[in-house]
C-alpha positions in Angstrom: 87.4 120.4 123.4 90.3 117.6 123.6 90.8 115.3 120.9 91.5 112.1 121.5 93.7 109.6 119.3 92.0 106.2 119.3 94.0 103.0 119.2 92.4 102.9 115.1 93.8 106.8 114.4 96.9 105.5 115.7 97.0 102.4 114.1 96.3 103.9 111.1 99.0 106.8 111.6 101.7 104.0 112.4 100.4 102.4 109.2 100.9 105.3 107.3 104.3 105.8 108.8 105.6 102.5 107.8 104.3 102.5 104.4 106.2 105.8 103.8 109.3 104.2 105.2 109.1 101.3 103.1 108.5 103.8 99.8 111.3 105.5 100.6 113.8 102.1 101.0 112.0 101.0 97.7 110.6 98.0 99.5 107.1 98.8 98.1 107.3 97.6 94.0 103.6 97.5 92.8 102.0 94.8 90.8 100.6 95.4 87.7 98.4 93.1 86.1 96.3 93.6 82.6 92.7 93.6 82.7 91.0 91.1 80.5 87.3 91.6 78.9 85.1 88.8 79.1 86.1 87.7 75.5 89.6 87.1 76.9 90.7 90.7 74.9 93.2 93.2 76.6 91.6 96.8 76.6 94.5 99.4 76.7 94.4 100.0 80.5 96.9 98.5 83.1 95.2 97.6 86.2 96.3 97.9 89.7 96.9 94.1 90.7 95.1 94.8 93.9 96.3 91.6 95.4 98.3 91.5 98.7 98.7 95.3 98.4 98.4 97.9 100.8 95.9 100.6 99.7 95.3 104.3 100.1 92.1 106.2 98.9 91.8 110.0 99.3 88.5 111.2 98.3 86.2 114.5 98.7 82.7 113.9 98.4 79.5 116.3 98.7 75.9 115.7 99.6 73.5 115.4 96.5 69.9 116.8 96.5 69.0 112.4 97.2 70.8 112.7 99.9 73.7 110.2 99.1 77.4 111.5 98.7 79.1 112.1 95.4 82.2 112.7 94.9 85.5 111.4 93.5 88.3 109.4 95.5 92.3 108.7 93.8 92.9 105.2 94.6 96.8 104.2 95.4 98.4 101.1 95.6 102.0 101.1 96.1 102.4 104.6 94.6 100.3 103.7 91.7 97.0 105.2 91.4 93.3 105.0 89.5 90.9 107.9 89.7 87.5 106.6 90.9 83.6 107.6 90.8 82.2 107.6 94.8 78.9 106.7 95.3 78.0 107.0 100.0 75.0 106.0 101.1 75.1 106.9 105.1 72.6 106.3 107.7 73.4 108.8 110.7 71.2 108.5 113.9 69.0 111.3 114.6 70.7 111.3 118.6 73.9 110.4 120.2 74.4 107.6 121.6 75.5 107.3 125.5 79.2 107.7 124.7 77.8 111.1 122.9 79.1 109.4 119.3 76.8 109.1 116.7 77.0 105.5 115.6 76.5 105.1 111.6 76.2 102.8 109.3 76.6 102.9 105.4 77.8 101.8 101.9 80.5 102.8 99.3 80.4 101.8 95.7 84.3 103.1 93.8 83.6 103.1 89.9 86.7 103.3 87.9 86.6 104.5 84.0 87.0 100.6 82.5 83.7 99.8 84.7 85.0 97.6 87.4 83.8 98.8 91.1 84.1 97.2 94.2 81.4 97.8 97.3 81.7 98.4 101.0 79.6 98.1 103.9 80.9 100.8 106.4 80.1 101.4 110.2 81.2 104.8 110.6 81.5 106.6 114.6 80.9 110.5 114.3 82.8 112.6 117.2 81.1 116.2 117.6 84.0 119.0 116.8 84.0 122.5 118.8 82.3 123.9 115.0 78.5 123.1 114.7 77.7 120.0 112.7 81.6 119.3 111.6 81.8 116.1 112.6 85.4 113.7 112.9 84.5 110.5 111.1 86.4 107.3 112.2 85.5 103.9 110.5 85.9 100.5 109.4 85.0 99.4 105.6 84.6 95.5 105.0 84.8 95.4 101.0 82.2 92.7 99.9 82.9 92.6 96.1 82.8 94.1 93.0 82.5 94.1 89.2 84.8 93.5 86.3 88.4 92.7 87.6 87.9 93.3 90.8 84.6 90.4 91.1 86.2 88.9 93.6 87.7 91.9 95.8 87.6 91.5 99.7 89.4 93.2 102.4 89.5 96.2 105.3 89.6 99.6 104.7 90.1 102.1 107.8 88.8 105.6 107.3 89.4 109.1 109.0 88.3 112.4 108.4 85.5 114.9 108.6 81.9 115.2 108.2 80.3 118.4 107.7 76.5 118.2 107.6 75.8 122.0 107.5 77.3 122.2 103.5 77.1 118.4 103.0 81.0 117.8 102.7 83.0 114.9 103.6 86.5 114.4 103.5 88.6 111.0 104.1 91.3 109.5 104.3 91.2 105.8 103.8 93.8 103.2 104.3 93.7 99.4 104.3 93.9 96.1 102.1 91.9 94.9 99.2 92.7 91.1 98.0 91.2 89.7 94.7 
């Protein structure tokens, strides 16, 4: 079976390319902003002024006996990273579609250690794979807010990867922008 590189892979491969490039010229300088509490105190951690920066989340996630995906995804931005808790509800179709893609739709909640999260609502398309139900995921996250110091997160994430539905495995890599 061929594989095909969409115009999203690609973007998201040229993406990655220049984001290396600009690592390695030291263009890329995070910002680092300290989290507040609600009493206006400063807890030990340094958070990842999310900001303007670019954003890459690797996670590995694995079906729970619910149903939703569990797992646990390291959060970059500009080489400086968070672990976080991953929480996927997806909705898969029972048949393809005409295209022969399965068409999904779904939600991610990140929870990091200091309690701030930040949600997604995902469409997600599933290309069949020449192993029975490994699946190639390619998708589009729209982040619609979160908790703590990231309330008011927004911005795109792009996700590839694989689905594997037989052991209840998915494995991503995301890339994209998150603005608070």
């Amino acid at each position: 079976m061929r594989h095909f590189i969409t115009p999203r892979r690609r973007r998201a491969v040229l993406a990655l390319v220049a984001a290396a490039a600009a690592g390695v010229c030291g263009l890329a300088r995070p910002r680092l902003a300290e989290a507040t509490l609600d009493d206006g105190a400063t807890p030990g951690a340094v958070w990842i002024d999310f900001g303007a920066n670019d954003v890459v989340l690797r996670s590995q996630l694995a079906r729970s006996p619910k149903g939703e995906f569990l797992g646990m995804a390291e959060v970059q931005a500009n080489g400086v990273g968070r672990w976080a808790q991953v929480t996927q509800q997806l909705s898969i179709p029972e048949t393809p579609a005409e295209d022969g893609l399965l068409h999904a739709t779904g939600t991610h909640v990140f929870l990091f250690a200091d309690g701030s999260s930040f949600t997604t609502l995902d469409e997600v398309l599933l290309t069949p794979t020449d192993t029975e139900g490994v699946y190639g995921l390619d998708g589009a996250l729209v982040i619609t807010g979160g908790t703590g110091v990231l309330a008011s997160a927004t911005g795109h994430l792009s996700l590839i990867g694989n689905l594997d539905l037989l052991h209840g495995q998915v494995g991503v890599d995301t890339r994209g922008r998150i603005q608070k």
